[in-house]
C-alpha positions in Angstrom: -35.9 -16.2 5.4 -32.5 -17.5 4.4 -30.6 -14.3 4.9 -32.4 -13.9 8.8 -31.3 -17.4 9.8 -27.8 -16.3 8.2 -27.5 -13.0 9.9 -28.9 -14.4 12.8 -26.3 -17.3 12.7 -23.5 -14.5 12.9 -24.5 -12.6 15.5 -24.2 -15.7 17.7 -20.8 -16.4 16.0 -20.0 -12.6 17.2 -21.2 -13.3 20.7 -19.1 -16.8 21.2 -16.3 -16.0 19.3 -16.1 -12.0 18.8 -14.2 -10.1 16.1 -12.1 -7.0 17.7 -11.8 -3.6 15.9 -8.0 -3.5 15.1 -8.2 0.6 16.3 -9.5 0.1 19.7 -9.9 -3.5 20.6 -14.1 -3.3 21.1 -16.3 -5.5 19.7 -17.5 -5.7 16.1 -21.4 -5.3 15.2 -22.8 -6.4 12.4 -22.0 -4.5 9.4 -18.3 -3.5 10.8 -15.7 -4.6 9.2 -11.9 -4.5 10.6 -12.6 -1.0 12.5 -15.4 -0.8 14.5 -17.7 2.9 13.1 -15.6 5.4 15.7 -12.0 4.3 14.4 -13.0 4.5 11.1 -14.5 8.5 11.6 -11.1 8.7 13.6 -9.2 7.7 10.9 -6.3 10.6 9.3 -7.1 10.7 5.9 -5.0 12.4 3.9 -7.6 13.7 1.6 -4.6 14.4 -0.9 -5.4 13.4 -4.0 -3.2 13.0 -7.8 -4.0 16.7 -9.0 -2.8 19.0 -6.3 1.2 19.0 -4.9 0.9 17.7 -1.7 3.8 16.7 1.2 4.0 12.9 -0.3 5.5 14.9 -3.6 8.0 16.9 -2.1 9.6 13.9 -0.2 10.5 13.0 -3.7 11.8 16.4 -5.0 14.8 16.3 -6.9 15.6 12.7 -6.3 13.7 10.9 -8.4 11.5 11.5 -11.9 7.9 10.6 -11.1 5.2 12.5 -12.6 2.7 12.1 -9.0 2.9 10.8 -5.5 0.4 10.5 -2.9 -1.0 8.8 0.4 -4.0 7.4 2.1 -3.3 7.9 5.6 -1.3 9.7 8.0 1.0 7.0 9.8 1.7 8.2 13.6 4.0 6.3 16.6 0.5 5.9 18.3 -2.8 5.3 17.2 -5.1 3.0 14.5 -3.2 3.5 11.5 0.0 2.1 13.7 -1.9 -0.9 15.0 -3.3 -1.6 11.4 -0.3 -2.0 9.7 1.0 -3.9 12.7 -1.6 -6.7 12.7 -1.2 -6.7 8.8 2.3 -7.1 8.7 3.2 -9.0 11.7 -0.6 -10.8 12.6 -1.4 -12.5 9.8 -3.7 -10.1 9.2 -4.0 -10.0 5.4 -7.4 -8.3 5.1 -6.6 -5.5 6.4 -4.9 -4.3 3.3 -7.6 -5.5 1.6 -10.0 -3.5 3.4 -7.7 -0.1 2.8 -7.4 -1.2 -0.6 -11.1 -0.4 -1.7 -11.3 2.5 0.6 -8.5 4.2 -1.4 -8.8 2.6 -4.3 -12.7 3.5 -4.4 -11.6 7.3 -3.6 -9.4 7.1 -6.4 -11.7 6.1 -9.0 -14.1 9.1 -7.5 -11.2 11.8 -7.8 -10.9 10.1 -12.2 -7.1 11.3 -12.1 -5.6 8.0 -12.1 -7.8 6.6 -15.1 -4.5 5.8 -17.4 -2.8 3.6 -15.5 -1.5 0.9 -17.2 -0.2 -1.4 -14.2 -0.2 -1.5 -10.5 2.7 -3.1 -9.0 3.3 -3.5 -5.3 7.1 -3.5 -3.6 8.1 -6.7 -3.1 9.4 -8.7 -0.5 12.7 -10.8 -0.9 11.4 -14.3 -1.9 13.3 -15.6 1.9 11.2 -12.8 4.0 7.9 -14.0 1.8 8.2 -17.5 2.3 8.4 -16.3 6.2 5.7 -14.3 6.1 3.0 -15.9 4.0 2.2 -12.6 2.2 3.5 -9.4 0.9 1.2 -7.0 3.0 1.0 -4.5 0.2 -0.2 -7.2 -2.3 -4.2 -6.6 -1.7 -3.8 -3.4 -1.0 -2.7 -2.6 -4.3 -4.5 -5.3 -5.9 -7.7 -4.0 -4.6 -6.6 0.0 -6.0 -6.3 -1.8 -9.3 -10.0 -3.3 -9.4 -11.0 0.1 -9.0 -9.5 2.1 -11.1 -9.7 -0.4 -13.9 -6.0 -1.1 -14.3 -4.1 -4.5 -14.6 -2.0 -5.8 -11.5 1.4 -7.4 -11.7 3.2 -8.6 -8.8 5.6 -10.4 -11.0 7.6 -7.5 -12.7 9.4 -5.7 -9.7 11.7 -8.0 -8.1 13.4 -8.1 -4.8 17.0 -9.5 -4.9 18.9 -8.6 -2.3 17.2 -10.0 1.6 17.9 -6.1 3.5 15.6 -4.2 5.5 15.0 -1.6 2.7 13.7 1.3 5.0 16.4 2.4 6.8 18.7 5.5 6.5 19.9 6.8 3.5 23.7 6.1 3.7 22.8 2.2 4.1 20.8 2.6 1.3 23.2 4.1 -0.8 26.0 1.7 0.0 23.7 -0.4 -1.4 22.6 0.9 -4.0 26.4 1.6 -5.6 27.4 -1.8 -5.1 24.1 -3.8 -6.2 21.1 -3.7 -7.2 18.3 -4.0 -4.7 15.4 -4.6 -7.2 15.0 -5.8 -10.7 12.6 -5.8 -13.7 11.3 -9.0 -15.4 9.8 -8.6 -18.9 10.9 -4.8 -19.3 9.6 -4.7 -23.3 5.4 -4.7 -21.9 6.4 -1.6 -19.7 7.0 0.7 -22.7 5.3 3.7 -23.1 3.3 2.9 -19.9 1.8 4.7 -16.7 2.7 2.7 -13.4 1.9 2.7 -9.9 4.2 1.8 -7.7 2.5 0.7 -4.0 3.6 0.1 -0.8 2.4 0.5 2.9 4.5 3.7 4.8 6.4 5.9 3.0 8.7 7.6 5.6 12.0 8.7 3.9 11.4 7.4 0.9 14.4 5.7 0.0 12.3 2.4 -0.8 10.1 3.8 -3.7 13.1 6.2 -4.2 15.2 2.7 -5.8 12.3 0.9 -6.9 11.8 3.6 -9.0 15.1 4.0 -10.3 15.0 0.5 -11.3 12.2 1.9 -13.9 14.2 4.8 -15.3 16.1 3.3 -18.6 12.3 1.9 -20.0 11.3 4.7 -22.9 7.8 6.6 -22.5 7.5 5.0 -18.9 5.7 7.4 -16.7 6.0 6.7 -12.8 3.0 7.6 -10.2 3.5 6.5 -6.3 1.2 5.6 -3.8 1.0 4.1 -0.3 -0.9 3.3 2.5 0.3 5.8 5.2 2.9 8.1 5.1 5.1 9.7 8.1 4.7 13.2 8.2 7.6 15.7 8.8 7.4 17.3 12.4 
């Protein structure tokens, strides 16, 4: 009786104060949650996966030593995967990495090839642009991959120091890069001999996770796996 007064009380919440699906802007029925049933069929899963090479790897070819990369979605100029990670990073709308953060992490602990992870950190914002903000949008994203694939979560080992847009071309990178360090590591000794996964939302160049995981390089035994939320494609 409890749960048909409840579910009754939230369809009349829907009706006076509706919830929109962040793909197309319709309203939510019960049992929807962020997308409304068509955007999420519509949405462009990868379907890559960490045992066969896929276009995430071979961004990462002979620039940096990680042993996998990977991707949930395809990220397009148009379309749902654009608006999602617009409302999440400029909207306030933190569950939204929440939401993609089960989806793949639950298709990740289905697939069994990231069962020795050690820890799952996100890229971090600079401590100004979080204060601004409210959130790191790739916080419960990762967070949420972590939960599912039984790993332990630390948002407190990468470090942002320097306040620049991080994905932008490669030459502004690399000036930064030679003349300072754009992340650091805090309590480097628990990262020995460990499997990471480094997180963050698009992946276009990737000159982010390209740094962040250079940042990792001098730690013995560390092994480096990558994923993200969407990823640009090459035309």
């Amino acid at each position: 009786m409890h749960n048909r007064i409840s579910n009754i009380l939230n369809d009349v919440t829907n009706i006076l104060l509706p919830i929109s699906c962040f793909g197309c802007n319709a309203r939510l029925y019960r049992g929807e949650v962020i997308l409304c049933t068509a955007c999420r069929h519509q949405l462009p899963l990868t379907e890559y996966t960490f045992n066969e090479e896929n276009a995430v790897d071979r961004i990462f070819y002979g620039r940096i030593n990680i042993k996998k990369a990977n991707s949930f979605l395809f990220f397009t100029d148009v379309g749902i995967v654009k608006n999602l990670i617009h409302f999440l990073k400029y909207r306030n709308q933190e569950k939204i990495g929440e939401f993609l953060g089960d989806w793949h992490g639950q298709i990740l602990k289905e697939h069994g090839h990231l069962k020795d992870i050690d820890y799952v950190i996100p890229v971090p914002l600079h401590r100004k642009k979080l204060k601004k903000r409210g959130y790191n949008q790739v916080d419960l994203f990762a967070k949420r991959i972590a939960h599912h694939i039984d790993s332990n979560y630390a948002d407190d080992i990468l470090v942002k120091t320097a306040n620049t847009k991080t994905q932008t071309k490669k030459n502004r990178l690399g000036r930064w890069y030679d003349n300072r360090s754009l992340y650091e590591l805090k309590n480097t000794a628990i990262l020995k001999n460990k499997n990471i996964l480094l997180v963050d939302d698009v992946i276009t160049t990737g000159a982010t996770m390209e740094i962040c995981a250079r940042t990792f390089q001098e730690i013995e035994g560390i092994s480096l796996y990558i994923t993200s939320m969407a990823f640009v494609p090459k035309a």
